[in-house]
Phi, psi and omega in degrees: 000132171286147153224145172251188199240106137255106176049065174054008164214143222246146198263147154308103169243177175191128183227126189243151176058196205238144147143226185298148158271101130304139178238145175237130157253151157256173194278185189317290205279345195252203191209189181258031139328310156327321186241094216215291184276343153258031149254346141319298181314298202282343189277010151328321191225350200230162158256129198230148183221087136278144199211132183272119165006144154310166159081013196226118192267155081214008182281191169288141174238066166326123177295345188217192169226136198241000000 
């Protein structure tokens, strides 16, 4: 599984296709699951980057907030 490092803690991506970068967040109650279908779509032409939060797994769900 990809991960990046933010500030020691590491997040969950998924990235589909070539070009310009789109980035997706979701919101409070979802995850990037969330962007599913428009990440099919734009990654026709984009490199689409979605990614889950801290605390949303499979990224860390850090015990304290630093």
């Amino acid at each position: 599984m990809p991960y990046a490092d933010s500030k020691g803690v590491q997040l969950y991506y998924e990235e589909a296709g070539k070009g310009f970068p789109i980035v997706f967040v979701h919101e409070f109650a979802g995850d990037l699951r969330s962007w599913e279908g428009q990440m099919r779509y734009f990654s026709r032409r984009y490199r689409c980057i979605a990614f889950n939060a801290r605390g949303y797994l499979p990224s860390d769900v850090p015990a304290a907030v630093s």
